[in-house]
N, C-alpha and C positions, 0 to 999 in steps of 0.2 A: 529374375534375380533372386539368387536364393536370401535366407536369413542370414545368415553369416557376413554374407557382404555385405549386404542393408546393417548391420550392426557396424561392421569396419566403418563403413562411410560414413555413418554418423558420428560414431566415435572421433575417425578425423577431422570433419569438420564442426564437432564440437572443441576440439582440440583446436581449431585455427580460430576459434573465435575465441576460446581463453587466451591464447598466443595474443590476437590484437590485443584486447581488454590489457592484458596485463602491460603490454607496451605502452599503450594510453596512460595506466596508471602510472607509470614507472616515468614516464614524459612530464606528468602533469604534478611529480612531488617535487622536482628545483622550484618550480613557478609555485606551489605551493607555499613552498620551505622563505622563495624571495619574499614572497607578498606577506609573511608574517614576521620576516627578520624587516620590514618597511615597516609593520605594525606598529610594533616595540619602538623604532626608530622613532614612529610619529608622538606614541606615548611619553615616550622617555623628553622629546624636545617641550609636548605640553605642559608636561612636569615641570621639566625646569626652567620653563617660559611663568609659569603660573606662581612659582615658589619667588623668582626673581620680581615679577611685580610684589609680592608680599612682602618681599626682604622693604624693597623700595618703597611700598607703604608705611610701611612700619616704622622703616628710617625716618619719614616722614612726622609720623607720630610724635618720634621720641625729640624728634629737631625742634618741634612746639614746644613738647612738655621742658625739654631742657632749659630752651627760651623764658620760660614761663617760672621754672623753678632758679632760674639765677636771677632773675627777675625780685625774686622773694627774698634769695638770700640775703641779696644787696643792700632792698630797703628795708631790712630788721633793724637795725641801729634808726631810723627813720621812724619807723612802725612803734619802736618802744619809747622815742621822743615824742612822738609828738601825739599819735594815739590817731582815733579817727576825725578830729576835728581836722586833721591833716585837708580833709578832701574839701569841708567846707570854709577852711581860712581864708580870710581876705586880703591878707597881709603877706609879701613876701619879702623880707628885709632881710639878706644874708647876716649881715653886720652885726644885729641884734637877734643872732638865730630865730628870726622869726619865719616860718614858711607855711604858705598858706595857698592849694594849689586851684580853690574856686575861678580866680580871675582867670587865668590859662586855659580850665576847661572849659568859662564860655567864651572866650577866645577863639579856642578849636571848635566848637560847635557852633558857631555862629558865620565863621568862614565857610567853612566845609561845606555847611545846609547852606546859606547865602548860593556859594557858587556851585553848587546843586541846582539849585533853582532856577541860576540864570542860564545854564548850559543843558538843560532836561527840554527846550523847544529846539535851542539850534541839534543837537543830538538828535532829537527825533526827525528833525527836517531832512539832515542828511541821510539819515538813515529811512528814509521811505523814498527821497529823489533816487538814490542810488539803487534802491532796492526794486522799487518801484514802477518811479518813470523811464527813469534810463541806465537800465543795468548794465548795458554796454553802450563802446562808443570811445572816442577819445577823451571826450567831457568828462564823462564819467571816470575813466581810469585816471584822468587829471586830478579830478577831486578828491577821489579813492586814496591815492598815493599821497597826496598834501593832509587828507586828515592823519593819514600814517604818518607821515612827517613831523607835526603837530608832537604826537606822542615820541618821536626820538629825539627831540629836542633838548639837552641838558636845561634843569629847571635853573641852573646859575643864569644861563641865558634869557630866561624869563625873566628874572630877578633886575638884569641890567636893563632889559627891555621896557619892563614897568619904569623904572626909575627915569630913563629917559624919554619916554612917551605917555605914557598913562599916569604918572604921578601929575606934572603940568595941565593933563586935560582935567582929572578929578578937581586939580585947585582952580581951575578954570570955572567950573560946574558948583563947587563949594562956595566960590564968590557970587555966582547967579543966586544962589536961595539962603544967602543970607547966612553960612556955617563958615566957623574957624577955617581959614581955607591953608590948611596943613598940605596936603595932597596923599599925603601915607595914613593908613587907617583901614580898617577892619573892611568899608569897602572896597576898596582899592586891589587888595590881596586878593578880597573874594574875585575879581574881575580877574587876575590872573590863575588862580585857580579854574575857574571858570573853562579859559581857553585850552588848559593842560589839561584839563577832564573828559570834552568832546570825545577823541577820539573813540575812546575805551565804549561810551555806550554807544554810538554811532555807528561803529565798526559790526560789534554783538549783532545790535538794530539791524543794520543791512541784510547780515550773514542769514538772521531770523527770517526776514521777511522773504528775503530768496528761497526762502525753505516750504512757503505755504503752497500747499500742492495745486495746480494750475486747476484740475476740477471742480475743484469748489470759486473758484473765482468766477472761470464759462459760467460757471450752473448762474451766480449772481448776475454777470453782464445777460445772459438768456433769460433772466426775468425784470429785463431793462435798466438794473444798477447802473449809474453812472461810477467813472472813476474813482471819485471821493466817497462815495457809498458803497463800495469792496472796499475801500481802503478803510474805513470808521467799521463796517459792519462783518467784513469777513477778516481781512489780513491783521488790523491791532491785533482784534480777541482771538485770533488763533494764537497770536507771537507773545499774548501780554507776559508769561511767565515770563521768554526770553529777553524783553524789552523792559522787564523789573530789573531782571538781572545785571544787568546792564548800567542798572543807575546803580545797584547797589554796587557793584565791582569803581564806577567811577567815585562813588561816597566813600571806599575806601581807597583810593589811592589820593583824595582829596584830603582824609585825617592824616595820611600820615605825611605830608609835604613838607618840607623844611626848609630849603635854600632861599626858593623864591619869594617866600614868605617870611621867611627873616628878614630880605632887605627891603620891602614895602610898605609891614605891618604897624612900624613905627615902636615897636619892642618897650612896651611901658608895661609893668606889673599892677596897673592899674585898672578898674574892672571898667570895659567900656559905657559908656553913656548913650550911644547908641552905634550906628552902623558904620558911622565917619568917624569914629574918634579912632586914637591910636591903642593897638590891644597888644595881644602877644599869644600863642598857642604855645600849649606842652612840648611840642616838636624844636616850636624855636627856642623855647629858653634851655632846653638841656644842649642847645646847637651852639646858644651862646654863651653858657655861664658853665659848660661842663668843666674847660682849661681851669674855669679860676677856683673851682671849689679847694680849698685847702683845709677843711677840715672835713673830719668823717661825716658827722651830721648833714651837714652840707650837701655833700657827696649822694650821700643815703638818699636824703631828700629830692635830689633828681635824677638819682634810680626810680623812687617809686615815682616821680612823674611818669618814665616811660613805664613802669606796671599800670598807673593809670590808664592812660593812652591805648596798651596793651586791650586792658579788661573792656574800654570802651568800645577799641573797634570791634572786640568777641562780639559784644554782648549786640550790638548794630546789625554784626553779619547772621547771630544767631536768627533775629527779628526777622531780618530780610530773608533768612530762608522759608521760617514758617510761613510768611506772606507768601512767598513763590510757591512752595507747598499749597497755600490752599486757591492760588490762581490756578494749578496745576491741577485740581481736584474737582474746580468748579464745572 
């Protein structure tokens, strides 16, 4: 074969392989062109997925501070009457514009932590049976759905509940140990409180303990743990953040309760004497004397109750976070 040829032939089939190449390329720029017009697509939706939660945080933001600042404007007329003795008066006599919001606030703090206290074992009980022993089952999805239940409950219906069942046993109980047997009183509420609260930590409780990862449990039963000993040594301390959490979310839906604490607490503006006598919470008195206020002062003065109220539950949930914080850290 001479040279000449040997150059044609190369040359053509240099030429058919530019020919393919260039076809490949020329294939390969639609799929190109799609997969970066889906780029932008993806971008463009994270944007406005990511801009759309800020909007909604924000909104969120301003819906407090709003809260917070009408909150302020209302009790000015309050604020300039009465000054800060406001918080620690003892006295609330509309009549003789006297207000004085002490009695109220241990009122609400006395309920609230009370039925804290009684509802922080049954809460934890369910929430390690459930979570626990028998995470499934009918038992269990029976129980599940009735503490859910528990918390759909209109609290007006706790209200008539107490009054016709728990009010008689308390004065029952009052009579045995020798107290005014009223049957309405700062206990009493607390006991309904109490049963409105369960769910909230219990549910958390559950949800947490179902979360603790099975190998570290094996590894505890493999070094002959019994039950109760995962459950003290490995499952609390892993959950305890979430299981604070928990009580803190039921502490506040416990300050802010109003119905059914209206109708059990015995509504006296007077500062209790102890756990049975009859009291009143910041909730209820602006639940029940809002209608009658007919003057500004008046009025002012239980606005800033609920700024009270407000600042207290901040200031509660502030606490309960840095606690969870440093369970979280520990």
């Amino acid at each position: 074969m001479n040279t000449s040829s040997l150059d044609n032939t190369l040359i053509t089939r240099n030429e058919d392989a530019l020919r393919v190449i260039s076809l490949t390329e020329a294939a390969a720029v639609p799929k190109a062109t799609k997969r970066e017009k889906h780029t932008y697509r993806q971008i463009g939706s994270e944007r406005n997925f990511r801009r759309t939660l800020t909007a909604i945080g924000a909104a969120m933001i301003a819906l407090v501070l709003g809260i917070f600042i009408t909150l302020i404007i209302e009790s000015i007329p309050s604020i300039k009457s009465l000054g800060i003795g406001y918080l620690w008066g003892k006295t609330w006599d509309p009549v003789r514009d006297i207000y004085g919001a002490y009695p109220f606030l241990i009122g609400t703090l006395l309920t609230s932590f009370l039925a804290l206290f009684i509802s922080i074992p049954f809460s934890f009980a369910v929430a390690i049976f459930l979570g626990e022993y028998y995470p499934t089952g009918w038992l269990p999805n029976l129980l599940k759905n009735t503490v859910e239940l528990i918390a759909a409950v209109p609290s007006v219906i706790y209200g008539f509940w107490g009054l016709a069942v728990l009010v008689p046993i308390v004065r029952s109980f009052e009579n045995k140990i020798g107290i005014e047997p009223a049957g309405i009183g700062i206990f009493t509420s607390s006991l309904i409180l109490a049963v409105m609260i369960i769910p909230y930590a219990a549910s958390l409780g559950r949800s947490m303990i179902q979360m603790v990862p099975s190998n570290l449990k094996e590894a505890a039963y493999s070094l002959g743990a019994t039950r109760w000993e995962v459950i003290r040594s490995v499952s609390l301390p892993y959950v305890k953040s979430g299981l604070f959490a928990g009580v803190l979310l039921s502490l506040g839906r416990a300050l802010g309760e109003t119905m059914a604490v209206t109708m059990v607490i015995g509504n006296t503006s007077l500062i209790p004497k102890n756990i049975f006598a009859p009291g009143n919470t910041m909730a209820s008195v602006i639940a029940n004397e809002f209608t009658e206020a007919d003057h500004p002062v008046y009025l002012s003065a239980l606005i800033e109750l609920g700024l009270v109220l407000f600042l207290v539950t901040f200031v509660i949930n502030l606490i309960g976070k840095k606690v969870i914080q440093r369970y979280t850290n520990e």
